[in-house]
N, C-alpha and C positions, 0 to 999 in steps of 0.2 A: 337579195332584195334589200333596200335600206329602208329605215326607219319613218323616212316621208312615204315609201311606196306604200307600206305596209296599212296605212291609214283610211279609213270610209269601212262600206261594209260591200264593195263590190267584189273585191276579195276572199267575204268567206269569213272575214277575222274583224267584229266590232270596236268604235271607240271605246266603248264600254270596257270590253275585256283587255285590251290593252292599254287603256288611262293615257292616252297620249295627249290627250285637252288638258291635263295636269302640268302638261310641260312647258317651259320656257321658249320649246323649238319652234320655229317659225311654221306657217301652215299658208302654203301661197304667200308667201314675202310676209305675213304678218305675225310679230313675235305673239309668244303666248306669255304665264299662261293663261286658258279659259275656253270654253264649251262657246261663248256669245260672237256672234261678232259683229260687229256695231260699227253702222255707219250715221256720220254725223253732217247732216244738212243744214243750211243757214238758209230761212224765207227772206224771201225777196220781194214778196208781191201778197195781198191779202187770199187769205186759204178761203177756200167753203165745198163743200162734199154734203149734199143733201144725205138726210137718214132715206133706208129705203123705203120708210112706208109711208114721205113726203108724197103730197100729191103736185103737180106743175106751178099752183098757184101759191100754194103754200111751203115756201123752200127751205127750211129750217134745217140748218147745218149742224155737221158735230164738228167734235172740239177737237178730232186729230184724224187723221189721215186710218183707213180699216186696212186689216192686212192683206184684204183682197187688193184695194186699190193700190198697196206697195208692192204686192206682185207680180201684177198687172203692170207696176210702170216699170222693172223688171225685164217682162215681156216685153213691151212698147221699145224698150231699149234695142234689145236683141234685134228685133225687126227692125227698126228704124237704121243702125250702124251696119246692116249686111253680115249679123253674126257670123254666117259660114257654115253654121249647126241646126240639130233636129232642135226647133223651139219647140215642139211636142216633148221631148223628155227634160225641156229647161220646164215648162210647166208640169210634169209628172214629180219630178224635182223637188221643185217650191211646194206643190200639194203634202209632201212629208215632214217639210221642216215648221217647228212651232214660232212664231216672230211674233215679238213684245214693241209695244211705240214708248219710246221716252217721250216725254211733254216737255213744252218749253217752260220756263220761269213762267211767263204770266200769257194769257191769251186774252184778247177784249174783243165781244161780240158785238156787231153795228145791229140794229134789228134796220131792216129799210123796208120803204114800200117803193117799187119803182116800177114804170110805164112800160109795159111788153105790148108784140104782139102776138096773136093767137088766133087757130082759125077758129071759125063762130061755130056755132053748134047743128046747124040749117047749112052745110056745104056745100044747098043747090041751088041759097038763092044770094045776093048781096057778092061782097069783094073776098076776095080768098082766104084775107087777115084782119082781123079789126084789134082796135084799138082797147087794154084792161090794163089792169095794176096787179100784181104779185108780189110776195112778202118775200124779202132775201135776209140773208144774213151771212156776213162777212167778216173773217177771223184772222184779227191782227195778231201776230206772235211776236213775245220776247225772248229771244234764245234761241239754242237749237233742237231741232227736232233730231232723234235720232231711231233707227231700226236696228234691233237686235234679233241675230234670226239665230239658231238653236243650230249647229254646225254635227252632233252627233248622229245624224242621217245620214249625212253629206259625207262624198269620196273626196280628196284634195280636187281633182277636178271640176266637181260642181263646186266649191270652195273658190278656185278661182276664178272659174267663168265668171260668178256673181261679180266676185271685186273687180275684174273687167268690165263688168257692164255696169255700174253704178257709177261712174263717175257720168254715164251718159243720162242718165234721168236727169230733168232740167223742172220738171213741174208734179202734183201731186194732185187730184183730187179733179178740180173743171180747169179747162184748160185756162194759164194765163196766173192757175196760183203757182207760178215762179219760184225752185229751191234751187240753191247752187251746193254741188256737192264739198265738203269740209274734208272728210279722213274717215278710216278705216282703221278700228284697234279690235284688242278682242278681250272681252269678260269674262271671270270665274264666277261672279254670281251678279244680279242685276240690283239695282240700286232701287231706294223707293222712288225715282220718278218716272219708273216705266208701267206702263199698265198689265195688268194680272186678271186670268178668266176666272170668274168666281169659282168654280167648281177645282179651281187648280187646289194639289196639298200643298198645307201652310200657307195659305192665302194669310199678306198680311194688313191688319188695321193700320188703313192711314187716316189721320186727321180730318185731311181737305180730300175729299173725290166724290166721285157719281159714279152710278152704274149705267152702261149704256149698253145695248145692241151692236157691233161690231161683226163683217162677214168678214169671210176667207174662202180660203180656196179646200174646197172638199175632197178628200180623200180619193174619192175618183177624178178629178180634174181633170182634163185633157183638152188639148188645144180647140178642138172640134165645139164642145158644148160652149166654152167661155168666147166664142170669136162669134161677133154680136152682129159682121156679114155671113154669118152659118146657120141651116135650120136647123140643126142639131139642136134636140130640146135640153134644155140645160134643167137638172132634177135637185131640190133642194137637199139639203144635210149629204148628197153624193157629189156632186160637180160644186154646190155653193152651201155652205153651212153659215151655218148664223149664231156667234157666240154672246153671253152676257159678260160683259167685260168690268171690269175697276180700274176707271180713265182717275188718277190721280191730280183733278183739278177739281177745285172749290171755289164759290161764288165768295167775291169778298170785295165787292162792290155794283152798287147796280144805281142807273142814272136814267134821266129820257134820252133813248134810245140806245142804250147798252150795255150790255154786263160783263163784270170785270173777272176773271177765272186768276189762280193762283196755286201753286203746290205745296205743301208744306214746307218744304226745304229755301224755298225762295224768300227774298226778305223783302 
């Protein structure tokens, strides 16, 4: 067996214990070394991804994509190009591996109020939809955004399924916030402008950040609970956890009608 076969832990034989993320050697066509591997997206079109405990009228975004929702586009991939494979173990997969969001340079929030419609509250009597106003909020990005997912779970096989299917993610969040995929490298340790779960060791002080709420995909995960035409009841901190995260962006300007985010590193 060679040295690429040897690698994952479906074998029997961890990265851990043999240190091969330490190496130079490439891991599915991508040189090392490093444990991250990072993919690097350019927006194209303004972000927004309501928090979940947003109510319909009141739509208040966060400030980077959660790693359920990079998952999930992930997933959306897979199905969408006719994988050819069980997506139930592409999601058993992703449920193991830890994923970090780099932030871009600068993000600026629009606050908006803008005209929906909605059914009225009385469904038995008047028109199906009438006419309300709803608070949105819409996030323009400088830079790129980038996903680093923790590859020390992962056999070279799920390793390259992913880099297969990332170039096919085209958007993040509600449909229409548009990323074009950039490349594929891989990291020995993460840089400060990716975000950190507080509870993580050596959580480090950054300057500019907020703590936010961020889901993911729960250690039980399986296709059945997360696929939202299935009654399968999806159970929180098992199918969908919910982390407090250290999004390293900071307020460093704020105007009528928007606020200006920023990272330390950025100038």
């Amino acid at each position: 067996m060679t040295k690429q076969g040897t690698r994952g832990v479906r074998g029997g034989v961890s990265r851990e214990q043999i240190q091969d993320l330490s190496s130079a050697d490439p891991i599915a066509g991508v040189p090392g070394p490093g444990r991250w591997l990072v993919f690097d997206y350019l927006p194209t079109a303004l972000f927004s991804l309501k928090m979940s405990l947003a109510t319909s009228s009141v739509g208040k975004s966060l400030l980077v994509p959660t790693p359920y929702a990079i998952k999930m586009s992930i997933v959306d991939a897979a199905l969408r190009t006719g994988w050819g494979r069980d997506v139930g173990v592409l999601v058993r997969e992703l449920a193991k591996t830890g994923l970090r969001i780099g932030v871009p340079e600068r993000a600026t929030v629009t606050h908006t109020i803008v005209k929906i419609r909605q059914e009225p509250k009385d469904k038995k009597q008047g028109p199906p939809y009438i006419s309300a106003v709803a608070y949105r909020e819409f996030v323009h990005y400088r830079g790129l955004l980038r996903w680093a997912f923790d590859m020390t779970s992962w056999s070279d096989e799920m390793t390259a399924a992913v880099i297969d299917l990332a170039p096919a993610v085209n958007y993040i969040g509600k449909r229409g916030s548009f990323i074009q995929y950039v490349g594929v490298s891989r990291l020995p340790e993460l840089t400060a402008e990716f975000t950190q779960p507080v509870m993580t060791d050596g959580l480090r002080v950054i300057s500019r950040a907020h703590i936010t709420t961020l889901d993911d995909f729960g250690p039980d995960a399986n296709l059945d609970a997360l696929n939202s035409y299935n009654d399968a009841p999806i159970k929180r901190d098992r199918h969908r956890k919910f982390v407090e995260t250290v999004v390293p962006l900071g307020v460093v300007n704020v105007g009528p009608g928007f606020t200006e985010y920023c990272w330390a590193g950025s100038s």
